[in-house]
C-alpha positions in Angstrom: 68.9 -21.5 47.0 65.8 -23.4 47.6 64.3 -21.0 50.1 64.5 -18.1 47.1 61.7 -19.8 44.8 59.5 -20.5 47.8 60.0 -17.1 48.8 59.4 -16.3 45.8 56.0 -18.3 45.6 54.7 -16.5 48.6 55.4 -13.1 47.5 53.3 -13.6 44.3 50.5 -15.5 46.3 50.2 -12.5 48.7 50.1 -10.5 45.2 46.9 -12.2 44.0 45.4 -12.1 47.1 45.7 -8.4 48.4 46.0 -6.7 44.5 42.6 -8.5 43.2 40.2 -7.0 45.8 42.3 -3.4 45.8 42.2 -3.7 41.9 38.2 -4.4 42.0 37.9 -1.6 44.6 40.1 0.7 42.6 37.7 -0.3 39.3 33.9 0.2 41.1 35.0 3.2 42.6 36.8 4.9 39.7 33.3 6.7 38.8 33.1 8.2 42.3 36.5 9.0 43.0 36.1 11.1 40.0 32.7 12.6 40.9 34.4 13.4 44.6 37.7 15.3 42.5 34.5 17.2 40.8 33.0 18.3 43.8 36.5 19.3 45.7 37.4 21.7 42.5 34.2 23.2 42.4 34.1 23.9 46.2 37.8 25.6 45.6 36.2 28.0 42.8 33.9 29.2 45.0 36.0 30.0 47.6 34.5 27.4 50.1 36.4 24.3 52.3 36.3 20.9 51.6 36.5 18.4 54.0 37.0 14.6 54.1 35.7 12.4 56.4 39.1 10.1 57.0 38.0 8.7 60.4 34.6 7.5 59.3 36.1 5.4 56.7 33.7 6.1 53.7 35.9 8.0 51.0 32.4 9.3 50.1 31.6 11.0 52.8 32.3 14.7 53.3 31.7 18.5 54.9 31.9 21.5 53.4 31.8 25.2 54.9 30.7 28.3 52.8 28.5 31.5 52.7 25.4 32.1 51.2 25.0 35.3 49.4 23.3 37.0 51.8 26.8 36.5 53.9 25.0 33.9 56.4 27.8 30.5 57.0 26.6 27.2 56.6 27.9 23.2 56.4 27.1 20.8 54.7 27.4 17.5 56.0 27.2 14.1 53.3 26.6 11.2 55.7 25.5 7.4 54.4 23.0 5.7 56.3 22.1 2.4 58.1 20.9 0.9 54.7 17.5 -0.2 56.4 15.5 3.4 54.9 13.6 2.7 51.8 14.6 4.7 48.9 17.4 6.6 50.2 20.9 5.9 51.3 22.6 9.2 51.9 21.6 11.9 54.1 22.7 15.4 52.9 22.4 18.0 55.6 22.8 21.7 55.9 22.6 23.8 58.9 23.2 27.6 58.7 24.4 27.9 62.5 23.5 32.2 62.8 19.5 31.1 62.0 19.0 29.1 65.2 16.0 29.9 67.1 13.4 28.1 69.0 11.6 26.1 66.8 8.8 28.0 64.9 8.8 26.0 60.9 8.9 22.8 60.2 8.9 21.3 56.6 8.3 17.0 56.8 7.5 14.3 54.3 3.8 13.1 55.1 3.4 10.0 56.3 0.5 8.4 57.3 1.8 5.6 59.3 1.7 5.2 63.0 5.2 5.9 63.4 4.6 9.7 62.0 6.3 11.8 63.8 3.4 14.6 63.9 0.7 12.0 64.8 3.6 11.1 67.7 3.5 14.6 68.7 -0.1 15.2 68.8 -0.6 12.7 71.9 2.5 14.1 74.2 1.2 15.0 77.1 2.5 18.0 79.7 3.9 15.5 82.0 6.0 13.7 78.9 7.1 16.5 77.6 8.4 17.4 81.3 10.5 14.2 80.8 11.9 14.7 77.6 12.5 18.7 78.4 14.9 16.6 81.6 17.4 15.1 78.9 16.9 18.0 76.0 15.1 20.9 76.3 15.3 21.2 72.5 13.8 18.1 71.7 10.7 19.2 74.1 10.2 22.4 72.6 10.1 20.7 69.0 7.7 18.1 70.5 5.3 20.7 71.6 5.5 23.0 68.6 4.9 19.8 66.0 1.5 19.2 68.3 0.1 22.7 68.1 1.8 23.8 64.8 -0.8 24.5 61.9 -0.4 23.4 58.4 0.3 25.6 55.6 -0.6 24.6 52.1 1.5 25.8 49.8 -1.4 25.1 47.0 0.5 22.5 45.1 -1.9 19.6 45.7 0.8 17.3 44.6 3.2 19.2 47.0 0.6 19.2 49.6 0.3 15.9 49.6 3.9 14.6 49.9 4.2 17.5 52.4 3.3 18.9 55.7 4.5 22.6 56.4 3.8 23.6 59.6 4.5 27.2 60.8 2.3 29.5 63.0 0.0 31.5 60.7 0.9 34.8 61.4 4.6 33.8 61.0 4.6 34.7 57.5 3.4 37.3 55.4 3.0 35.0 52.5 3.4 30.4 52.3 6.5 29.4 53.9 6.3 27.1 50.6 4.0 28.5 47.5 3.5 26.2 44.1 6.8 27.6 42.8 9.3 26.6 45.3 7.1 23.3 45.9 7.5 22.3 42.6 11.5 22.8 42.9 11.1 21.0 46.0 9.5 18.2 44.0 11.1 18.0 40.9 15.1 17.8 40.8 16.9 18.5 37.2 17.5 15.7 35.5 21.3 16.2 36.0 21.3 15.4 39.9 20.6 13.0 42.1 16.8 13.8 42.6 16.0 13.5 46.7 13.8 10.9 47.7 12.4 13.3 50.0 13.7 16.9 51.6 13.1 18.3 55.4 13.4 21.3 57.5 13.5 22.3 60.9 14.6 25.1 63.1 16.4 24.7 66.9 18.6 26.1 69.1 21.6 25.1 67.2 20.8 26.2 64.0 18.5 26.4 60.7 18.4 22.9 59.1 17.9 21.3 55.3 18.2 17.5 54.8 17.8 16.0 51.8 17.4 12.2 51.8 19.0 10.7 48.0 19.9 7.0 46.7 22.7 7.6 46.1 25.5 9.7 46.8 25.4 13.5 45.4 27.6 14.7 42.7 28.2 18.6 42.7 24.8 19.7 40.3 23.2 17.6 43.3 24.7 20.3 45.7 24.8 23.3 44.2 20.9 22.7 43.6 19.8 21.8 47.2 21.6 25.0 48.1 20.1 26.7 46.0 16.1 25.7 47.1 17.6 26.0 50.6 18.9 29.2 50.2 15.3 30.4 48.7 13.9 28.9 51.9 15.9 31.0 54.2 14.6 34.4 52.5 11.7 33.3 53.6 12.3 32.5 57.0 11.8 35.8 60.0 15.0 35.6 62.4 14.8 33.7 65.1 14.0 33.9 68.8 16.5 32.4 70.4 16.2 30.5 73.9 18.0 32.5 76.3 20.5 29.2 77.3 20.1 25.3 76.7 18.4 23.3 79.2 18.9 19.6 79.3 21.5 17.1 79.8 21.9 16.9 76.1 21.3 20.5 74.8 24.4 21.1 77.1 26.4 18.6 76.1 25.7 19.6 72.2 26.6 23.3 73.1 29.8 22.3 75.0 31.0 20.2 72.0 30.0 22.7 69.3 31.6 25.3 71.1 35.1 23.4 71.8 
């Protein structure tokens, strides 16, 4: 009888020791879980698919697959970063697969450090681009076309000077970006997660949004970044599409999204 109450002893230890941290989990998370069960529903109402990420091991990560209005499929992909970017500590991203083209817009925060991507750009030469074209093609041709890209102000001097749109100036008929959709671009409703900052890019796989928040996005967070993205892509001529992906890495991407 003597090994019951021991037995009995361990059983409640083990209690204590594996309930308390799933019963703190449970607690800090109850607001997110909830947010996510928000975001699943409203996905179902429209019709689209919801998708977990179960492998990555964040229950707040996700994907979703719909169609804009206009009939064009997109994903959505809610990914956490590193931890090490200031500001932001979710990457949102939206590709809209059809709209891939060689790259001829580029929307990008403005950054005047000597890290900036543009100012990184500007000094490739022929014979580095040559390298990089050797492992992705794709990454070449967005090289090149951030160094020889012009600017287009949209008009929005506070827009303007977060931003750098970049597009070749008879692309458009009109601002890729004018004060009206820069302002939406800037100012978030009060009832999402504003973005610390939003990009956008064209390649060979696709059309693609990204907007960089603090935190992760509830569903008036999502349905309003689709909504500015969607405006973008009105904006946006079809693409002219590379006629097949050159690079060790282009194929590889290619292989995998076609699989």
């Amino acid at each position: 009888m003597t090994g019951l109450p021991a037995l009995g002893v361990v059983v409640a230890l083990a209690a204590v020791v594996l309930g308390l941290p799933f019963g703190l989990y449970a607690l800090l998370t109850r607001s997110r879980r909830r947010t996510m069960r928000e975001i699943r529903a409203a996905v179902s109402r429209e019709g689209w698919q919801f998708r977990r990420s179960i492998l990555r091991g964040d229950p707040t990560e996700f994907e979703i697959h719909g169609r804009t209005h206009a009939g064009f499929p997109w994903i959505m992909v809610s990914r956490g970063t590193t931890g090490f970017d200031r500001g932001w500590t979710v990457r949102l991203g939206l590709k809209f697969p059809t709209l891939a083209g060689e790259p001829d817009v580029a929307i990008l925060p403005r950054d005047d450090k000597p890290g900036d991507i543009k100012s990184m750009a500007a000094q490739a030469t022929p014979e580095a681009l040559g390298k990089i074209a050797k492992f992705s093609g794709t990454a070449a041709d967005a090289v090149q076309f951030l160094r020889d890209a012009p600017e287009s102000p949209s008009g929005l001097a506070e827009f303007d000077r977060a931003y750098q749109v970049m597009a070749p100036n008879n692309h458009f008929r009109a601002p890729l970006v004018d004060a009206n959709l820069a302002k939406r671009i800037l100012e978030w409703p009060p009832n999402t997660v504003g973005a610390h900052s939003m990009l956008a890019w064209r390649d060979r796989f696709g059309l693609h949004f990204q907007a960089r928040l603090p935190g992760p996005p509830n569903w008036e967070t999502i349905r309003y970044f689709l909504e500015v993205s969607e405006a973008l892509t009105q904006r946006i001529p079809a693409g002219s599409m590379p006629s097949e992906a050159h690079g060790f890495v282009d194929k590889v991407v290619e292989k995998f999204q076609r699989s």
